[in-house]
Residue, then its C-alpha position, 0 to 999 in steps of 0.5 A: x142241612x145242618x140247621x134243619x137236622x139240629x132244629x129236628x134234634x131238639x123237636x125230638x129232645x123235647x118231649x122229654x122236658x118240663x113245662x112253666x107257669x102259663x098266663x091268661x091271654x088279652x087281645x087288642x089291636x095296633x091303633x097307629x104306627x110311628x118311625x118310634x112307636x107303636x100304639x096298641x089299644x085293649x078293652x082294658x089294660x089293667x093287667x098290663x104294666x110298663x115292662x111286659x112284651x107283647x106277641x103277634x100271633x103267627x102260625x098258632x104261636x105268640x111272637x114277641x114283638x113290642x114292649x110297653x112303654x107306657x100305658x093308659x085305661x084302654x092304650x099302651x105306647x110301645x116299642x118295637x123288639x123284632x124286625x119284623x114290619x107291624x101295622x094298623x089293625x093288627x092283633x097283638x096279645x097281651x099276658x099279664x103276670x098273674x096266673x090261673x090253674x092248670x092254664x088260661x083259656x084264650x080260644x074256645x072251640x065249637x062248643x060241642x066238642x070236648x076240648x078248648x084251646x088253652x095258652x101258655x106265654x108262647x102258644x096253643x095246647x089242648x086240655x080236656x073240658x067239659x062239653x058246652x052246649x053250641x051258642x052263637x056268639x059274634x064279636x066285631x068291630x068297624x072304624x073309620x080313620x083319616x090320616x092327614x099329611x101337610x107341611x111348609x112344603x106340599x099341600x095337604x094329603x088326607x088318606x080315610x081308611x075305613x075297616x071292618x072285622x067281624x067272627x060270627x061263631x055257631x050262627x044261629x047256634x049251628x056248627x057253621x061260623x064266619x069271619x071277615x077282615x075287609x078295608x077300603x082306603x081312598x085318598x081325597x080328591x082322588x077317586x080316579x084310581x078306585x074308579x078304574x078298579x075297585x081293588x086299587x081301594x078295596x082289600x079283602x084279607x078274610x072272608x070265610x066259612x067254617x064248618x065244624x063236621x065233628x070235634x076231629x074235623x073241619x072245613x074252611x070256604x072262602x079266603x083265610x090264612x091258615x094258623x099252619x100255613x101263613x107262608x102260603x098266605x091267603x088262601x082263596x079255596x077249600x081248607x080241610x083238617x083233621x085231628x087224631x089226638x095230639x096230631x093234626x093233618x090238613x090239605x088246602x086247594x086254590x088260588x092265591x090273591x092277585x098280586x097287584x091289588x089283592x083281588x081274585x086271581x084265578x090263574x094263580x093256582x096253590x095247593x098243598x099239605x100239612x102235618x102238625x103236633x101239639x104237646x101239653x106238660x101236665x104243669x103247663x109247657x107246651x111244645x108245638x111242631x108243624x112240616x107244610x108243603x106249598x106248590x103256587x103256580x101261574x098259568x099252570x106253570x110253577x111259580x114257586x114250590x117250598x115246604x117249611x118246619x116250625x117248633x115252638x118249645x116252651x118245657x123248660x121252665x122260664x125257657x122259650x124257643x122257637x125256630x123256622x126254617x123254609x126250604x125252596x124246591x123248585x129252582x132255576x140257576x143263571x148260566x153265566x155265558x148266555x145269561x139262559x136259566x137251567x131248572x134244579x130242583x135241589x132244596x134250596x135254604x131260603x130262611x131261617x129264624x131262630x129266637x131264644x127267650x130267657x126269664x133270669x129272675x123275675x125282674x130280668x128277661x133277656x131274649x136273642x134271635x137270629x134270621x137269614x133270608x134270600x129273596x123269594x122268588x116266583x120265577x113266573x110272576x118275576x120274569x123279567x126281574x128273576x136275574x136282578x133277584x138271583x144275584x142278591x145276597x142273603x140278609x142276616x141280622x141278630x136281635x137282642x134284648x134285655x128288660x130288667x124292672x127293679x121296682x113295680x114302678x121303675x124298669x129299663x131296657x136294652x136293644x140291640x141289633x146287627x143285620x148284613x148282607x154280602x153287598x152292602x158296603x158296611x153292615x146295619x147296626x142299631x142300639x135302643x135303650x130306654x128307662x121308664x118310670x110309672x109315678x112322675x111325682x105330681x104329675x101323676x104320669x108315666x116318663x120313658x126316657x130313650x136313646x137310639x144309635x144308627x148305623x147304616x151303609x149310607x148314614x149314621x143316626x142318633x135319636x133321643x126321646x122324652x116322653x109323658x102319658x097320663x090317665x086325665x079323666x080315669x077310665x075316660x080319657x089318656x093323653x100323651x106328650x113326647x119329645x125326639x130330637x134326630x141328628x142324622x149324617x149322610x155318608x155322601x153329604x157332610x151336611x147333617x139333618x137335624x129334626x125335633x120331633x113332637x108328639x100329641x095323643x089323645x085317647x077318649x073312651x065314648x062309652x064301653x064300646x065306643x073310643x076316639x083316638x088322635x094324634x099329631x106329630x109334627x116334624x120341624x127342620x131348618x127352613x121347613x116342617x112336616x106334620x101328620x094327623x090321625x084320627x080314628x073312630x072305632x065300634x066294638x060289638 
C-alpha cells in the first residue's frame, strides 16, 4: 500500500507543477521483428533522426520502447529499450525534435466539437479550437506477408498472414465512425486446422462503432480495447463515456474473447468502470490520471476481479513520469493440509511499474524503470493449474537507459537490465551498447555498431553486431547489411554455440501508397544453418 499511497502523492503534487516543450506526433507501424531489431515503417521519416525514441500507445500514453538505430525515406531499424513483447503490425509514434506553438495536433475529434486532442512527448491533453465542420474521412491499409522458414535440417515452412486495418471517421459526414483490425494467418499445406474452426486462422482485434451523441459524450458497439481499460483487454459489448471538463467517467458491459482462438465467448462475462483526469499547463506539460475496476466472469462464476491506478506526469520541464499499479480483489489462498483453496477478497498487489524519463542536456537523455509482476490468474479458466500459478514467485526487473548524440551525425548509447525472481537460480542480467554514425564516408550510409552481454539462469551469451543501411535510389528504395556474431555458454553443457548471423533488407516504395519490403536473415553454425524470408506487400488508403 505504500507504492499506491506515494504514486497518490505525487498525482496530487503535480498539479501544482510546470509543463515542457511538446512535438508533433508521426505514426508508423512494425513491419518485422528480429531476436535484435525491430523494423518500423513510416509515410516518411524525414523528421526522424538516428538517436530518437519511439513510444507505443497504451492507455492514451506514449511509452517508450525503441530507439533508432538507423533509418531509411520511409524505415527505421530500431532496438528495443523495455521489456515489454512488440510485434507485426503494431503502432508506434514518432516525435520529431522540432516543435509548433501552444502543441501538436496528433488526433482529432468529431469535428463538431470544439475541442482536439493535442500531444506532448508523453500523452493526450485538450485544448480549445475552433469548431469544424463533420467530413468523412477514412484512411486504412491491407498487406499480404509470407514468412518462409528452411534450413539444412527441416524443410521449408511458409506461414501468409494477410491484414487489414481501416478508420472510417463521420461516415457519410454523420457523427457514426468505424474501425477494424482483422488478420488471418495459414501455414501452407495446412489448412486442416482452419478448416476444423475458422478461428484457429481468423483474428479479429477490432471491429467497432462509434457514436459521437454530443461533444461530452460517446457510445462504442462492437470489440475495442478501451485507451483506459487496456488491462481488461478487448471488449466484445457497449462502451459509454461521458466528460465534464477535465474529467471523464465511462462504464462498459460484455464479454471477453475466447481465450483459445480469440472469437466470441459468450460465457465470458466482463463489466466495469472508470474514472479519469486529463491536465494541460498553459506552456504544454500535461498530466493524465485514471482508477478502472474490472470484474471478468466465467459461466457466471468469477474469474478475476482487479481495479488498477495509472498517471502519467509530464510538468516538470525535461522531466516524464509514469506509473501503474494493479490491485486483485478477488483471491483464493492454498491450504497446505488438503491442498483445498479458501477464498480472501483482501487487495492482493499483483503489479507495478514505475518509469522516470530525464533529458540532461540536449544531447543526453537517461531513462530508469522498474516493474513487479505476479501471475494473473483467472481461478475459473486456470482450474486445474490455480496450484502451479499460486506458488510462483513474483518477477521484478529494472531497465536503464541512456543516449548521448554529440554530434548531428554521431550518437551512442547504453542499456541495462536486471530482472529476478525468488526461483530462479541466479538472476537475468543483459547489457546493449551501441555507437552509430550516420555519414560512412563514400559509402553514404548509416553504421551501428554493438554489443550485448547475457546472463541467464541457465546461460551466459555475447552478441556483437555491425551493420550498414543506405537510401539506394532516394525516396525509392532502402537497403540494409548486418552482421552478429553469438557466442552462448550453457550452464548444463561446456560445449558452447557459436552462430554468425546475416541480415538483408530491402525496402522499395512502388508508388506514394504502395511499398515492398524483404528480408533475409540467415543463421550459420558448425555443421548446419537456418534461414528465414519475409516478405510483404502493403496498401495505404
Amino acid at each position: 500500500m505504500r507504492i499506491l499511497i506515494l504514486i497518490l502523492s505525487l498525482i496530487i503534487c503535480g498539479f501544482g507543477l510546470k509543463g515542457q516543450t511538446s512535438r508533433q506526433a508521426i505514426d508508423g507501424t512494425i513491419s518485422y521483428v528480429t531476436t535484435q531489431n525491430v523494423y518500423v515503417k513510416f509515410s516518411s521519416t524525414e523528421n526522424i533522426a538516428v538517436g530518437d525514441t519511439l513510444f507505443t500507445v497504451a492507455e492514451g500514453l506514449n511509452i517508450p520502447v525503441l530507439l533508432v538505430k538507423e533509418l531509411s525515406s520511409i524505415s527505421c531499424v530500431c532496438t528495443p529499450i523495455s521489456t515489454k513483447k512488440l510485434a507485426v503490425n503494431e503502432k508506434i509514434r514518432a516525435f520529431p525534435m522540432h516543435t509548433i506553438p501552444a502543441g501538436n495536433l496528433t488526433a482529432v475529434l468529431a469535428p463538431e466539437e470544439k475541442t482536439v486532442v493535442i500531444q506532448t512527448d508523453t500523452q493526450a491533453v485538450q485544448k480549445n479550437a475552433s469548431p469544424e465542420e463533420v467530413k468523412q474521412r477514412v484512411t486504412g491499409r491491407f498487406s499480404v506477408s509470407s514468412y518462409s522458414n528452411f534450413s539444412s535440417v527441416s524443410d521449408l515452412s511458409q506461414r501468409m498472414r494477410y491484414t487489414f486495418s481501416m478508420n472510417a471517421m463521420n461516415i457519410s459526414n454523420s457523427k457514426l465512425s468505424a474501425e477494424t483490425y482483422i488478420s488471418f494467418v495459414h501455414k501452407m499445406g495446412e489448412w486442416s486446422e482452419v478448416k476444423a474452426d475458422i478461428f484457429n486462422g481468423l483474428k479479429i482485434y477490432n471491429l467497432a462503432l462509434n457514436y459521437k451523441i454530443n461533444k461530452n459524450n460517446q457510445l462504442w458497439v462492437g470489440r475495442k480495447i478501451n485507451p483506459r481499460l487496456s488491462n481488461a483487454g478487448a471488449i466484445d459489448g457497449l462502451q459509454y463515456e461521458t466528460k465534464i471538463k477535465t474529467f471523464s467517467a465511462g462504464v462498459f458491459a460484455g464479454t471477453r474473447p475466447d481465450y483459445m482462438n480469440y472469437s466470441f465467448n459468450g460465457n465470458l462475462l466482463q463489466y466495469g468502470g472508470y474514472l479519469g483526469h486529463d491536465y494541460a499547463a498553459k506552456n504544454g506539460g500535461s498530466m493524465q490520471s485514471s482508477l478502472a475496476f474490472v470484474e471478468q466472469k466465467n459461466n457466471g462464476n468469477t474469474d478475476r476481479r482487479f481495479t488498477y491506478l495509472q498517471h502519467a506526469n509530464s510538468l516538470l520541464p525535461k522531466l516524464y513520469f509514469f506509473g501503474s499499479v494493479e490491485f486483485d480483489l478477488f483471491n483464493k489462498k492454498m491450504n497446505v493440509q488438503d491442498s483445498s483453496l479458501t477464498q480472501d477478497n483482501s487487495p492482493n498487489l499483483s503489479n507495478v511499474y514505475l518509469s522516470l524519463r530525464y533529458k540532461m542536456l540536449k544531447q543526453l537523455s537517461v531513462s530508469l524503470s522498474y516493474s513487479a509482476r505476479q501471475n494473473i490468474i483467472y481461478y475459473e479458466t486456470y482450474k486445474s493449474i490455480v496450484d502451479q500459478l499460486l506458488d510462483a514467485a513474483t518477477m521484478q526487473g529494472y531497465m536503464f537507459h541512456a543516449n548521448y548524440r554529440p554530434l548531428r551525425d554521431f550518437s551512442f548509447g547504453v542499456n541495462a537490465g536486471y530482472r529476478f525472481s525468488n526461483n530462479d537460480p541466479r538472476p537475468t542480467k543483459n547489457l546493449y551498447s551501441y555507437v552509430t554514425y550516420s555519414a560512412v564516408p563514400w559509402l553514404n550510409a548509416s553504421a551501428t555498431l554493438s554489443a550485448t552481454i547475457l546472463e541467464t539462469g541457465y546461460m551466459n551469451g555475447n552478441i556483437y553486431s555491425l551493420g550498414l543501411s543506405r537510401d539506394l535510389v532516394p525516396g525509392k528504395v532502402y537497403g540494409g547489411l548486418n552482421y552478429r556474431y553469438v557466442k552462448y555458454t550453457f550452464i548444463s553443457n561446456e560445449t558452447p554455440l557459436g552462430q554468425n548471423m546475416a541480415e538483408i533488407n530491402l525496402t522499395w516504395r512502388i508508388i506514394k501508397k504502395l511499398s515492398c519490403s524483404f528480408n533475409y536473415e540467415g543463421t550459420f553454425e558448425k555443421d548446419r544453418h537456418f534461414d528465414r524470408i519475409y516478405i510483404n506487400l502493403t496498401q495505404r488508403f
